[in-house]
Structure formats: C-alpha cells, structure tokens
GUMIPA-313714 format. One record per residue (C-alpha): residue in one letter; x, y, z. Coordinates in Angstrom, 1 decimal, padded with zeros to 4 digits. Layout:
<atoms>
{rest=a; px=X; py=Y; pz=Z}
...
</atoms>
This chain:
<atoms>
{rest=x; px=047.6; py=143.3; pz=208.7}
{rest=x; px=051.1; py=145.3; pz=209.5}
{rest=x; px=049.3; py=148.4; pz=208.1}
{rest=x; px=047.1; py=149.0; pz=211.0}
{rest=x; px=048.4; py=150.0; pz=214.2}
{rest=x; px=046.7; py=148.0; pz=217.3}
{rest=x; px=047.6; py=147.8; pz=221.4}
{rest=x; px=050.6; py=145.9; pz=221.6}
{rest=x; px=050.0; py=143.1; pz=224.4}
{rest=x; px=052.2; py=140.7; pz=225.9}
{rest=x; px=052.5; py=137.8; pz=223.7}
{rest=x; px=050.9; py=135.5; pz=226.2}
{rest=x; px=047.4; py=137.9; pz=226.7}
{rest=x; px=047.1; py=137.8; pz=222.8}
{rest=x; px=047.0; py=133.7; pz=222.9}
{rest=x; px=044.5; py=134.0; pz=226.1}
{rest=x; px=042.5; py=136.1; pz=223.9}
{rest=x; px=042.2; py=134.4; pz=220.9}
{rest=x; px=041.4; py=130.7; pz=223.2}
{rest=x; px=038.8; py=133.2; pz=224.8}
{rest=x; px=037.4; py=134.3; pz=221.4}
{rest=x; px=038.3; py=130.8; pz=219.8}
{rest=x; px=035.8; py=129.1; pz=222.7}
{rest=x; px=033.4; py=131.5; pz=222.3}
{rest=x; px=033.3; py=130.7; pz=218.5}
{rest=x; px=033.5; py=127.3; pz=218.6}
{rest=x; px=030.3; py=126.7; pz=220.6}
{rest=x; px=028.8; py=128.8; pz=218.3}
{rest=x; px=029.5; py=126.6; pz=215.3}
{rest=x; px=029.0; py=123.2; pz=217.3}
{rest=x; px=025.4; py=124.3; pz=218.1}
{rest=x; px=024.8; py=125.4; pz=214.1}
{rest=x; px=025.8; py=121.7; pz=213.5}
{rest=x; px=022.7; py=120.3; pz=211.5}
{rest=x; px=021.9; py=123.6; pz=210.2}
{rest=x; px=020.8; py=124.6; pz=213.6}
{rest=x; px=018.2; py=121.9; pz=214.4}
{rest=x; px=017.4; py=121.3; pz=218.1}
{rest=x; px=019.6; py=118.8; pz=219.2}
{rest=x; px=019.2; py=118.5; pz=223.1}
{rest=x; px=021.4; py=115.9; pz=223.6}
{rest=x; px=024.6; py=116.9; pz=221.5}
{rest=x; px=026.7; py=117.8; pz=224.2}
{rest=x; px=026.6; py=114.5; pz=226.2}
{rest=x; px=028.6; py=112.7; pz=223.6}
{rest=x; px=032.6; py=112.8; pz=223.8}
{rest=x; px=032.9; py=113.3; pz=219.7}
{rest=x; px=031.2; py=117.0; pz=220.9}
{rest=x; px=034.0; py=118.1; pz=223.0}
{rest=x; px=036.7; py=117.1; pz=221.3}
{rest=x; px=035.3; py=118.5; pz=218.2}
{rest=x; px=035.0; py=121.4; pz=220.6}
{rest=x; px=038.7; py=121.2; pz=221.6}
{rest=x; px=040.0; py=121.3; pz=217.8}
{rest=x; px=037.6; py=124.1; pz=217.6}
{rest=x; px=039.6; py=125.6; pz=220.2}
{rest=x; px=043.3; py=124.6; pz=219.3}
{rest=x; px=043.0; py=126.1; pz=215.9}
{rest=x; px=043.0; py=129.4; pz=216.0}
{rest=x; px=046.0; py=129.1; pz=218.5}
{rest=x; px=047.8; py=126.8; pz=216.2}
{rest=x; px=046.6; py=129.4; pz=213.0}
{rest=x; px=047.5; py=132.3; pz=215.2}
{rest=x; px=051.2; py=130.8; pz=216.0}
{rest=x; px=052.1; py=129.9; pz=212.7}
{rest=x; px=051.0; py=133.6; pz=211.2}
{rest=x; px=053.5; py=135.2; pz=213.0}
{rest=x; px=056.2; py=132.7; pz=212.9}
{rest=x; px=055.8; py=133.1; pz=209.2}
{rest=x; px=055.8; py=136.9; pz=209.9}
{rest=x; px=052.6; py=137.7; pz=208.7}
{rest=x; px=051.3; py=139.0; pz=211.7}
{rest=x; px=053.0; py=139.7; pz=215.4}
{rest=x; px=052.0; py=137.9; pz=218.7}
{rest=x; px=051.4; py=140.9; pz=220.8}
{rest=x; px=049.0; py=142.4; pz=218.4}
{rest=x; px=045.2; py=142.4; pz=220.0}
{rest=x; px=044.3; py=143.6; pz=216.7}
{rest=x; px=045.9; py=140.5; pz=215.3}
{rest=x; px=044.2; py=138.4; pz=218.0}
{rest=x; px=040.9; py=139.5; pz=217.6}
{rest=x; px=040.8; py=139.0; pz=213.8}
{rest=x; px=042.6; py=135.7; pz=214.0}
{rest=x; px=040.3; py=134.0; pz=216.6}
{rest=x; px=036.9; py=135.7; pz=214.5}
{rest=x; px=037.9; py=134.9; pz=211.8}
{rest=x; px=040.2; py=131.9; pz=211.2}
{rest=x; px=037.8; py=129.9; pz=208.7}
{rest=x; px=037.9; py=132.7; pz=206.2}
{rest=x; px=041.8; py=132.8; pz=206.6}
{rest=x; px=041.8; py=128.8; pz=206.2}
{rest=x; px=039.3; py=129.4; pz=202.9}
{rest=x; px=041.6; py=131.8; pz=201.8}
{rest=x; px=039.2; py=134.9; pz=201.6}
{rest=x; px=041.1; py=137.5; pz=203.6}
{rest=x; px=043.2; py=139.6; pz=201.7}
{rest=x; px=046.6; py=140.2; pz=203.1}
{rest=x; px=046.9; py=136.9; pz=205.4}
{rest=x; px=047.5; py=133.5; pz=203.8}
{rest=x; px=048.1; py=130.8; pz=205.9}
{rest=x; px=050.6; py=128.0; pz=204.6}
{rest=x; px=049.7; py=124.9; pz=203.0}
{rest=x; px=049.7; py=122.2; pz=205.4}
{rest=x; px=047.5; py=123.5; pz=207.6}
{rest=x; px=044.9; py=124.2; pz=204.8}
{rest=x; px=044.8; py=120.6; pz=203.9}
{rest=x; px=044.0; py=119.8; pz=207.7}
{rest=x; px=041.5; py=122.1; pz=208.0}
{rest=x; px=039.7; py=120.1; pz=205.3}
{rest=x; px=040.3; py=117.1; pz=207.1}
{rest=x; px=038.8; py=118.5; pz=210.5}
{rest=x; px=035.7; py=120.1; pz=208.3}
{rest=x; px=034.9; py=116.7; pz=206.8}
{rest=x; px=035.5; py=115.6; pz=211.2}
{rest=x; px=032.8; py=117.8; pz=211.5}
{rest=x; px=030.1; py=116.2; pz=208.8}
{rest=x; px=030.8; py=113.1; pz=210.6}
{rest=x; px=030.1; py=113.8; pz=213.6}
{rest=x; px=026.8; py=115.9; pz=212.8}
{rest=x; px=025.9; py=112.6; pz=210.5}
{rest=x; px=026.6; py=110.9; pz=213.9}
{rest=x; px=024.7; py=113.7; pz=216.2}
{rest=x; px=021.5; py=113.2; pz=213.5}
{rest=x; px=021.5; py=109.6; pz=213.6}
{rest=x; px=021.7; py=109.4; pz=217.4}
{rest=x; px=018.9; py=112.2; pz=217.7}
{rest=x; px=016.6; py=110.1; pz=215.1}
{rest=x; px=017.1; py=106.9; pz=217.0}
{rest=x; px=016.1; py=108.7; pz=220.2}
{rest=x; px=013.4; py=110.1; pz=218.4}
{rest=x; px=012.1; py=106.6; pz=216.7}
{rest=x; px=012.9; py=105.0; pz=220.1}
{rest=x; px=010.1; py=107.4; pz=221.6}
{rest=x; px=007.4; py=107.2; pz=218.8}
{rest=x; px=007.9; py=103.1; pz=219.6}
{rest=x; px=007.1; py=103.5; pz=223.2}
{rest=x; px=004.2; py=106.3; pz=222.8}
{rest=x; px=002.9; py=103.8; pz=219.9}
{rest=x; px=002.9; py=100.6; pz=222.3}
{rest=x; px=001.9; py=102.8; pz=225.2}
{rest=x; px=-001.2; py=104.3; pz=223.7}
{rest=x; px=-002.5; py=102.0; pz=221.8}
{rest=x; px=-003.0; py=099.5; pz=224.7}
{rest=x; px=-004.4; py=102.6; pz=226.8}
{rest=x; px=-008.0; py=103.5; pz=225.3}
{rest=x; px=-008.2; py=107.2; pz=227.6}
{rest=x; px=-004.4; py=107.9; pz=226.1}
{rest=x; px=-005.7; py=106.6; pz=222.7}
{rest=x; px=-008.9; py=108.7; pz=222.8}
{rest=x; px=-007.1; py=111.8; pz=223.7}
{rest=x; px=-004.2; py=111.5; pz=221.0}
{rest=x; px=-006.6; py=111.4; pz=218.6}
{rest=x; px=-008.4; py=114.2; pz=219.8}
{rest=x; px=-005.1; py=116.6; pz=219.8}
{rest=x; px=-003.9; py=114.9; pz=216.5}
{rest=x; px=-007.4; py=116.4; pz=215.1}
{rest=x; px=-007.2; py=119.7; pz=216.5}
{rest=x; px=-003.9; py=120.5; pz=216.9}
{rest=x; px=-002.3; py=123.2; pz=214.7}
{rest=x; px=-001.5; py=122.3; pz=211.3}
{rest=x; px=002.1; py=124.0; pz=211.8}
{rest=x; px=002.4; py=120.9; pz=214.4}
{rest=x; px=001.0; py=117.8; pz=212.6}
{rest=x; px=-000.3; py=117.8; pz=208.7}
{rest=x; px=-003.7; py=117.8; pz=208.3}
{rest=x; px=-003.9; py=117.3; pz=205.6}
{rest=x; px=-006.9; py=113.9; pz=204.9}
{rest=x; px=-005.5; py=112.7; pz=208.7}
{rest=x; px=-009.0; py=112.3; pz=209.4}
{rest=x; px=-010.1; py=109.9; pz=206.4}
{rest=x; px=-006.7; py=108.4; pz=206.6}
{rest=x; px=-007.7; py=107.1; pz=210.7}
{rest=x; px=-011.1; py=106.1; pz=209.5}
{rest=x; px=-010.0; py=103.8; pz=206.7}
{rest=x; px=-007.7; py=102.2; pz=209.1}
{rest=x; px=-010.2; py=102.0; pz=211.6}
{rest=x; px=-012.8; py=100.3; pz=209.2}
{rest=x; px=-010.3; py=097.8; pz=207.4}
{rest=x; px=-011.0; py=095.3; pz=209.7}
{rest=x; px=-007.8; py=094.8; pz=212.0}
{rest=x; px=-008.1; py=094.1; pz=215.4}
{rest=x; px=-008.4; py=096.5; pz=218.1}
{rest=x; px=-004.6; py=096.5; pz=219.1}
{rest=x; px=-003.5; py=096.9; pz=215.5}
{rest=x; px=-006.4; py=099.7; pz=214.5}
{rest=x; px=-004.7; py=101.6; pz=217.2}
{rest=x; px=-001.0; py=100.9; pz=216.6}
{rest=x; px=-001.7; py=101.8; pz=212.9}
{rest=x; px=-003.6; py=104.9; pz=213.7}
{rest=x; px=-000.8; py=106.5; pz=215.9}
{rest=x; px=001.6; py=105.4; pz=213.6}
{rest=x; px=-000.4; py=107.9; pz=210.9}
{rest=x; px=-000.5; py=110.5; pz=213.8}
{rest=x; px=003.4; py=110.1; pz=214.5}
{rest=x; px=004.7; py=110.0; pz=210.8}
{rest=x; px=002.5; py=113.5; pz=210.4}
{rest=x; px=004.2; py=115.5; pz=213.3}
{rest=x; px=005.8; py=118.9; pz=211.9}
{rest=x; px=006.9; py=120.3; pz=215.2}
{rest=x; px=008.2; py=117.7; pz=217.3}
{rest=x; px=008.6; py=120.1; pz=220.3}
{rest=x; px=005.4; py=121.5; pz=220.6}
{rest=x; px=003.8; py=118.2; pz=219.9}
{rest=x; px=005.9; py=116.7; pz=223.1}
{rest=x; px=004.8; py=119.6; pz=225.2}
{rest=x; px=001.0; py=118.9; pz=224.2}
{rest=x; px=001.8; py=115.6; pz=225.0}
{rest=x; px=003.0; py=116.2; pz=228.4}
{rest=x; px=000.1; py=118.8; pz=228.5}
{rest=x; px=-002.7; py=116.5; pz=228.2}
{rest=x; px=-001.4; py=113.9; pz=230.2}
{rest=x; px=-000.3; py=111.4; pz=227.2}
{rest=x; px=002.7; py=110.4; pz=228.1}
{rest=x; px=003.9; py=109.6; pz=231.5}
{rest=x; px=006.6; py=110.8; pz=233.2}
{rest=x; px=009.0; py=108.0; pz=233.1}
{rest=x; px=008.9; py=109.1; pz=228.9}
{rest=x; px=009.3; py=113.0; pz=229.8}
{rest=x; px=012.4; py=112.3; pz=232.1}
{rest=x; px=013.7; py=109.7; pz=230.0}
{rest=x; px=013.0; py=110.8; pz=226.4}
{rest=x; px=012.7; py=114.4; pz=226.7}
{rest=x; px=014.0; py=115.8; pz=229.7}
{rest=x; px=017.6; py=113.8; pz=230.3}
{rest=x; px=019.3; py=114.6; pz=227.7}
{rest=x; px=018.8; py=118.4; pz=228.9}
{rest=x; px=019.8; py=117.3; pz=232.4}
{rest=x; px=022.8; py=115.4; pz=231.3}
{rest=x; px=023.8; py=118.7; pz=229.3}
{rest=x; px=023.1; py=121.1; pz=232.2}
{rest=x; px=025.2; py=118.8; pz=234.8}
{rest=x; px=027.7; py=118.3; pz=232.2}
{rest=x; px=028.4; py=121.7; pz=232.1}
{rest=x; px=027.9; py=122.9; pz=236.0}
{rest=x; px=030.7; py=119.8; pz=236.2}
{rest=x; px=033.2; py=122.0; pz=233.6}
{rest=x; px=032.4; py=125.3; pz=235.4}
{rest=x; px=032.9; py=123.7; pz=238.9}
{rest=x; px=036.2; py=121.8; pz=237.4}
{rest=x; px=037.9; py=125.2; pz=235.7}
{rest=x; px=038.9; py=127.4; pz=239.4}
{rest=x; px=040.3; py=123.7; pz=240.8}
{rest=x; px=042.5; py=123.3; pz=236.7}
{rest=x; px=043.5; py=127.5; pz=237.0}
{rest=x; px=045.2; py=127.9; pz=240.5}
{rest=x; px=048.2; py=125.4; pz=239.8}
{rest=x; px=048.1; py=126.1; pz=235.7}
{rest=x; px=048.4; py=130.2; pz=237.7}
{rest=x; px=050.5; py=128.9; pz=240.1}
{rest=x; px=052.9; py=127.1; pz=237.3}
{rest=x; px=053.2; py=129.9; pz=235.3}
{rest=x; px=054.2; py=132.1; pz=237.5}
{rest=x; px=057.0; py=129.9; pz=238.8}
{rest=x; px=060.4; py=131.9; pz=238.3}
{rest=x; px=061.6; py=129.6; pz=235.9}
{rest=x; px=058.9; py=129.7; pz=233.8}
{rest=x; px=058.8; py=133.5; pz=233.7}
{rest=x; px=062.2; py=133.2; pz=233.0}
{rest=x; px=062.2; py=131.1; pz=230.2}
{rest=x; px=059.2; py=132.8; pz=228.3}
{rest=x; px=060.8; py=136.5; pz=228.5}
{rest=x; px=064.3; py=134.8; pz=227.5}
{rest=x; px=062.0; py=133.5; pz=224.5}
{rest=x; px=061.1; py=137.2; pz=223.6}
{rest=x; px=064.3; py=138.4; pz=223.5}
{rest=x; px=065.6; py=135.7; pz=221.2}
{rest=x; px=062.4; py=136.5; pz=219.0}
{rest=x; px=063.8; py=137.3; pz=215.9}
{rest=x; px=060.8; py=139.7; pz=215.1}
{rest=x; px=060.4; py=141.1; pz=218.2}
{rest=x; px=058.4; py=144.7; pz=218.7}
{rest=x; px=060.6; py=147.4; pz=221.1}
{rest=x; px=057.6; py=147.4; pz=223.5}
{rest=x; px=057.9; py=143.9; pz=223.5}
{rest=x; px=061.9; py=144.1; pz=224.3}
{rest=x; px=061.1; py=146.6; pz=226.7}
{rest=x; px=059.1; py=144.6; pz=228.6}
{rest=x; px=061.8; py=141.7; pz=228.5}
{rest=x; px=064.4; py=143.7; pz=229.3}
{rest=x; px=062.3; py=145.2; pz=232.6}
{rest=x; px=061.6; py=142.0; pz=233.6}
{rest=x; px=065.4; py=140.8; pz=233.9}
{rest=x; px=066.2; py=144.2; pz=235.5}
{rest=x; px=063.6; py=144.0; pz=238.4}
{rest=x; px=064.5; py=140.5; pz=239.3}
{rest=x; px=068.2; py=141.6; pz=239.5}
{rest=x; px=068.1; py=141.2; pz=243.0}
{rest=x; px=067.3; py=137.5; pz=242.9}
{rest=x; px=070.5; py=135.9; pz=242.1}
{rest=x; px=069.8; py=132.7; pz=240.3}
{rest=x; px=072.4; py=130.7; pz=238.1}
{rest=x; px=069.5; py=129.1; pz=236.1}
{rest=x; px=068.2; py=132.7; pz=234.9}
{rest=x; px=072.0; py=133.8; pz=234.3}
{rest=x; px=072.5; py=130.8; pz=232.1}
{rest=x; px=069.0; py=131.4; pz=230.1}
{rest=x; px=070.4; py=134.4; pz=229.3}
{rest=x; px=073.5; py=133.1; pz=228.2}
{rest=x; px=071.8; py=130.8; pz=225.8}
{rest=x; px=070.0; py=133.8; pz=224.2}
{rest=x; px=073.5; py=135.5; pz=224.0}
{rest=x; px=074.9; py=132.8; pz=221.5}
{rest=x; px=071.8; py=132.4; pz=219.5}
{rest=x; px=072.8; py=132.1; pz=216.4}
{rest=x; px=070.5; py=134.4; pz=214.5}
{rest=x; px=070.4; py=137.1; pz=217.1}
{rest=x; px=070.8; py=141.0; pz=216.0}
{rest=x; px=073.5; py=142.3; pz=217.1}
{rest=x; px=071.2; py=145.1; pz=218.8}
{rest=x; px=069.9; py=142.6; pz=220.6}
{rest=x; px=072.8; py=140.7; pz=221.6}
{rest=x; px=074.5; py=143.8; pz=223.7}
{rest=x; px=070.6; py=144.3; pz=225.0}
{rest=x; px=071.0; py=140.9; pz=226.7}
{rest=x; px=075.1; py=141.6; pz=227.6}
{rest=x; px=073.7; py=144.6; pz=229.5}
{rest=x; px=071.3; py=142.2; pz=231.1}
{rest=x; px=073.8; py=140.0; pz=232.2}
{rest=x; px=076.4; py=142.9; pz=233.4}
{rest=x; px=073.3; py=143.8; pz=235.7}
{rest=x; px=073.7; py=140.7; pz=237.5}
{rest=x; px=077.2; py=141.9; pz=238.9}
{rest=x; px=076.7; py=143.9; pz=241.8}
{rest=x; px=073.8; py=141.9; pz=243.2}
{rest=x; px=075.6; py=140.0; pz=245.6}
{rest=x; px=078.5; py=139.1; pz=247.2}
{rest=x; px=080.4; py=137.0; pz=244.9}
{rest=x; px=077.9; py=137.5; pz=242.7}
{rest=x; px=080.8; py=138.4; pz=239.6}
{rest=x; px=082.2; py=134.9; pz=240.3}
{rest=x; px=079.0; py=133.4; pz=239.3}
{rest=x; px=078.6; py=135.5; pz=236.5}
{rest=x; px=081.9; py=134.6; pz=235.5}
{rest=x; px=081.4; py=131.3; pz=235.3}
{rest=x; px=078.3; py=131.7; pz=233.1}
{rest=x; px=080.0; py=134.0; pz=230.8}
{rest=x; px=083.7; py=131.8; pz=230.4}
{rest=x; px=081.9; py=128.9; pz=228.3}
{rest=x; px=080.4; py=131.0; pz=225.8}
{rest=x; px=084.1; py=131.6; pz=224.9}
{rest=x; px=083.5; py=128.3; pz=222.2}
{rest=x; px=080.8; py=130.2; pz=220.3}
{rest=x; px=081.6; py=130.4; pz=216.7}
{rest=x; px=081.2; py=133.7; pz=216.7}
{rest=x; px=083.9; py=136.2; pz=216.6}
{rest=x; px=081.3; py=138.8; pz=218.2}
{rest=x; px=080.3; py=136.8; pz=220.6}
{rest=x; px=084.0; py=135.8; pz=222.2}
{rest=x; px=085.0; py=139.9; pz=221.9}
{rest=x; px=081.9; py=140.9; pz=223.9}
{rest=x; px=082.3; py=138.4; pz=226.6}
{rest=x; px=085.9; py=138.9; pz=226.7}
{rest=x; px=085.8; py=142.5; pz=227.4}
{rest=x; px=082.9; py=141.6; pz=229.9}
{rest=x; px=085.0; py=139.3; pz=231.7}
{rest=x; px=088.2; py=141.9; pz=231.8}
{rest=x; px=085.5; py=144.5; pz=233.1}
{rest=x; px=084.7; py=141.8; pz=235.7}
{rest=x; px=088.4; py=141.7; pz=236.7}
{rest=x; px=088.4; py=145.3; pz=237.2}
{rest=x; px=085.3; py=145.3; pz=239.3}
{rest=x; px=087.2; py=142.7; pz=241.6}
{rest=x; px=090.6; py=144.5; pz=241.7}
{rest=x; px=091.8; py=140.9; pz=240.1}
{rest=x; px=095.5; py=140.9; pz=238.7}
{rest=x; px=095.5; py=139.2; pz=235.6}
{rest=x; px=098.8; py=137.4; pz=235.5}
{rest=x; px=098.8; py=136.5; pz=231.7}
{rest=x; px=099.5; py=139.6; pz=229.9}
{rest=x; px=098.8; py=137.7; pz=226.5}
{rest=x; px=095.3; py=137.3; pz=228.1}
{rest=x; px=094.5; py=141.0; pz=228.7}
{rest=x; px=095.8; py=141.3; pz=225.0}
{rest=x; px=093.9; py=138.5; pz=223.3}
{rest=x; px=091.5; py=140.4; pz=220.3}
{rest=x; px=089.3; py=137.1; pz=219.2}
{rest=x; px=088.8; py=137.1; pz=215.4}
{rest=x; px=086.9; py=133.8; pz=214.3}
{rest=x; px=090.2; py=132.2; pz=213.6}
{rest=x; px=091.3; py=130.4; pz=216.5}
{rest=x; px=091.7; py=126.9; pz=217.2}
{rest=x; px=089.9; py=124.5; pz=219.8}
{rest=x; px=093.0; py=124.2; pz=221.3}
{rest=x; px=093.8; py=128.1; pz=221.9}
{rest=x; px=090.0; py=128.3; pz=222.8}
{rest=x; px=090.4; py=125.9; pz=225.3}
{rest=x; px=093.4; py=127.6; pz=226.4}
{rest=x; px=092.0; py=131.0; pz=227.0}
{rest=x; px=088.8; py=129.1; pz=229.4}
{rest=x; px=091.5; py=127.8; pz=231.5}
{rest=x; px=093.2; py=130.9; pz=232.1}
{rest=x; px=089.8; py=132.8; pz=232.6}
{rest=x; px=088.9; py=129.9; pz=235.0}
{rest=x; px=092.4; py=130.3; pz=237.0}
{rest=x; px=091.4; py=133.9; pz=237.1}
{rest=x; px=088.1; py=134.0; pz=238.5}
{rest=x; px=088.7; py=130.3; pz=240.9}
{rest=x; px=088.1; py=131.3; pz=244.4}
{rest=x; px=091.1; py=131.4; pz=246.7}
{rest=x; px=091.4; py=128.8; pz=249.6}
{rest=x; px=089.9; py=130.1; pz=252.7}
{rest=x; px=091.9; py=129.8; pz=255.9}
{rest=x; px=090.2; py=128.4; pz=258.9}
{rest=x; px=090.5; py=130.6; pz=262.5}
{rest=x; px=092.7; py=127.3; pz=264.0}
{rest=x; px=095.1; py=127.9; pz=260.9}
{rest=x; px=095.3; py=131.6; pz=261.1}
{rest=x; px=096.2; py=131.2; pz=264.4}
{rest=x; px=098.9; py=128.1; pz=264.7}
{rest=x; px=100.4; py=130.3; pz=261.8}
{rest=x; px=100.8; py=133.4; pz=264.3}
{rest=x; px=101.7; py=131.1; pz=267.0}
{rest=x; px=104.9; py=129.6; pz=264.6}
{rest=x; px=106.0; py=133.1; pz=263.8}
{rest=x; px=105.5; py=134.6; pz=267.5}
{rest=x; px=107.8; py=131.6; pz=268.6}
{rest=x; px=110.2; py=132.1; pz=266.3}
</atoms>
C-alpha cells in the first residue's frame, strides 16, 4: 500500500476513522446475519452488541498491527479507509500487497464461527417468538367463531405469494368433515392456515387489518420488539454526548497530549509530517514549564532504538525548555544529569555537551577541570558514571539563599567592627 501516496493525518484521526468506518460496517454485517431475513428483534439481545463491539475492535486491532509490522503507516487516510472497508478480505487473505500475521487470522476464524452462533441463536429466538404467536392466534381464534370466520376468509383469498394455495381449500374441508369436535375442527384448520403462510409480514399486517388479532398480540408479538430496538437505540444516542465530553476532556489533558506526541517521536517508522507535528507541539507548549513533559522527553532521548536523527530532534526539544523561565536551566538540568547512565556512548556526549552549554548560559564556573574535559566513550565504569552525576549535581545545586535578618546582622557585625 506504500505505493500510493494519501493525506497524511495525525495518527489518532486515522484510528477515529477507521472506528467510524468499522461501526458503520459492522451494523451492516449484523443486519445480513441470517442472510438478511427480517429479524425485528436482533438488537435487544446483549450477544448483538458485543458481537457489534468485536465488529468494531477489529479493524482497530487489524489496523494497529499493519503498521506495527510496517505494512502500512498510521497517519495514512488511505490506509484507514482501506483497512476499516475492507479488513475481512485482508483477514481471508485476498488483498494483494497486505498480509496480516498469523495469530490474528486464526481468531478471526474463531469470531466468524462467534458469529454462526449467534445468528443460530437470533433464528432460534425469532422462531420461538414466531411459534409462540401462531399458539396464541390458534387458541385465540379457534374459540372466537367471527375471528375464525374471517381467517378463513383471508386464508382463501389472500395472495398466493402470502399463504400457498395450493389444495388449502380441500385440505380445511376434509378436516372440517372428519368428524372432530368443533374446538378441534378449528384448531386443526388454523393450524393448516399457519403452517401455509409464505410472507409472514404481510400476513400479520392483514391480520391486524381485518381485526384478527387483538392488540395485546400486535404490541406484544409484533410491535415490541421494534419498540425495544427503537428505545434501545434513542438510549445509545442519548448516552454518547454524556461518554464524549470527559473521554474529550481526558484526552486533551496535558499529560495525555504529552505522552501521545512523545510516542510519535519515539516511533521508529515515523513520517517527517508526522515529526513535524511532534516537534510543533513541544515547541508551542515551551512556555508551560512542566517537569513531567521534560522527563517524557527524556525517556524518548534514551530509547534504545532511536535514530540518531531523531535523538538530536528531541535534544533540540529539550534545549528549548531553557530560557522559559527563571531557573528553568536548573530544572532542565536535573532532567538531563540522570540520563548520564545510558549505555550509550551517544547519548552521555550529547547530554554532556548540553549540560556544559547550560553552564555557559548560567555564567556557572565549573570547578573540576577534569569535568569540562571528560569525552564519554562507552567504556566507563558505574563508579566514574556515578562520579561525573555528582559533580554535575554540585554544579547545577542551588546556592543557599540568605534571609533579609541575616543580610543585615552581617552588615551590622562588620559596621561595628
């Protein structure tokens, strides 16, 4: 998919897209469960919605994976789209160009065969709702000679796309003439009627139509499950504003903007729009001097497989945190003076020479010569390590402050004497 050029997003609008798209899809397929039959009541059973959350979750999971594995890149809305239209061909291996690993293939089988279950379980709890009615319109009608009458009268001349025709007629008179009783004649013959019906929704609406039913049944058998569906889902939109202002209001917490653009820069695969975003970020929140966002950055700094492009993109990040406020070098320094135990040659010569530039900045007289001299090379010892934080702590350790009372018994002394 590299060979296409496409927008390049932040990372975070391509995953909004693809649970957009991925919802979008996934109601799709729940609702061609049983090859698209009418189910009215699918969607007040909890097997639904989580079936619709894994729905949901898997292109986001498919989507992560593809560009951990470098197949594809987060910030790609190319990448998005394709992912969230079409992650079941990816999973059934059918797009050329993007494979997805193993594992996941083997639980995608295991959420498809999730998925025959529960539209085995939707069927079965659509046919007992469905036999469950045909019960009550037999025992109903066939104790009510007017209902009778005029359900025999529809069964005749209804449309043959709605009940078979097909010998209905002789079939009603032999039952009629074999002698049963009057309750039984009846049962038997709307029995015949009900086992015949083609079109159970239009034969419900004659039903209603015509006065055969009551409207205990229509609530009840017909129209509930529709009104459970409807309020289920004026519940979820009324739910979703209340759920999005503090998941908003989390996300755009400082520290949580923080850690996700500290995440791109340590992103090995990284685009430069990407960076620059990143790097745009830490620059226009320069002014709000935080030690938990200088520290984030030092993580990134001693990441073990960050480029070293990107390592002196972050050192210039951190160097812009110098002049933001007073004493702001101090704090800075005391960020900076632990990553001295990195393993990393690279690492200790960069923030060496950024911690001697500090100095400078503070017109602060480095007493150990040794120290201004020190070149790291990989080779040193815990113990010299260890030694080199102490004297970069004694450098940057704030001096005592005098109080106004001292100050001025120590004129007083001198004036005396």
């Amino acid at each position: 998919m590299s060979q296409f050029t496409s927008p390049d997003l932040d990372a975070w609008q391509c995953y909004l897209i693809v649970a957009l798209l991925g919802l979008v899809i996934a109601v799709v397929r729940i609702v061609r469960l049983n090859d698209g039959k009418e189910l009215p009541g699918r969607w007040v059973y909890v097997q639904t919605w989580l079936l619709l959350f894994v729905y949901v979750f898997m292109p986001l999971l498919l989507f992560a994976i593809l560009d951990w594995t470098g197949v594809i890149n987060d910030t790609s809305l190319l990448a998005a789209v394709v992912v969230a239209l079409s992650y079941d061909r990816i999973l059934a291996g059918g797009m050329e160009g993007v494979k997805a690993p193993v594992f996941i293939l083997f639980w995608w089988q295991s959420i498809k065969n999730w998925s025959n279950e529960v539209s085995q379980h939707l069927q079965e709890r659509e046919d007992y709702r469905e036999e469950r009615f045909k019960d009550r319109l037999q025992y109903q009608v066939s104790r009510d000679d007017e209902k009778f009458v005029k359900l025999k009268g529809l069964a005749l001349t209804c449309n043959n796309k709605i009940i078979d025709q097909n010998n209905l007629n002789n079939n009603l008179n032999n039952i009629q003439i074999a002698g049963y009783n009057t309750i039984t004649s009846q049962e038997l013959q709307v029995r015949e009627i009900l086992e015949r019906i083609l079109d159970p929704k239009a034969f419900k609406y004659n039903l209603r139509k015509y006065g055969i039913i009551d409207w205990y049944d229509v609530r009840y058998f017909w129209e509930q499950p529709r009104v459970k569906t409807v309020f289920l889902f004026l519940t979820v939109i009324a739910i979703i504003p209340f759920l999005s202002f503090p998941v908003s209001s989390y996300l755009q917490r400082p520290e949580v903007q923080d850690r996700y653009y500290a995440w791109r820069l340590r992103k090995a695969d990284t685009t430069e729009l990407d960076l620059h975003r990143a790097r745009e970020y830490f620059l226009a929140v320069v002014g709000e001097q935080k030690e938990a966002r200088l520290s984030r950055l030092a993580e990134v700094m001693i990441h073990p497989q960050l480029s070293e492009n990107r390592r002196e993109v972050v050192m210039q990040l951190l160097l812009a945190q110098r002049n933001t406020a007073p004493g702001s070098q101090t704090s800075l320094a005391d960020v900076l003076i632990p990553l001295l135990r990195t393993q990393s040659a690279m690492v200790r010569t960069q923030v060496h020479q950024t911690l001697l530039k500090l100095a400078q900045d503070r017109k602060v007289t480095i007493k150990d010569k040794d120290l201004k001299t020190w070149q790291p090379d990989g080779k040193e010892t815990g113990l010299e390590v260890e030694k080199r934080l102490e004297q970069w702590q004694g450098v940057f350790s704030p001096l005592p402050q005098q109080t106004p009372a001292s100050s001025g018994r120590m004129t007083g002394k001198k004036s005396r004497r």
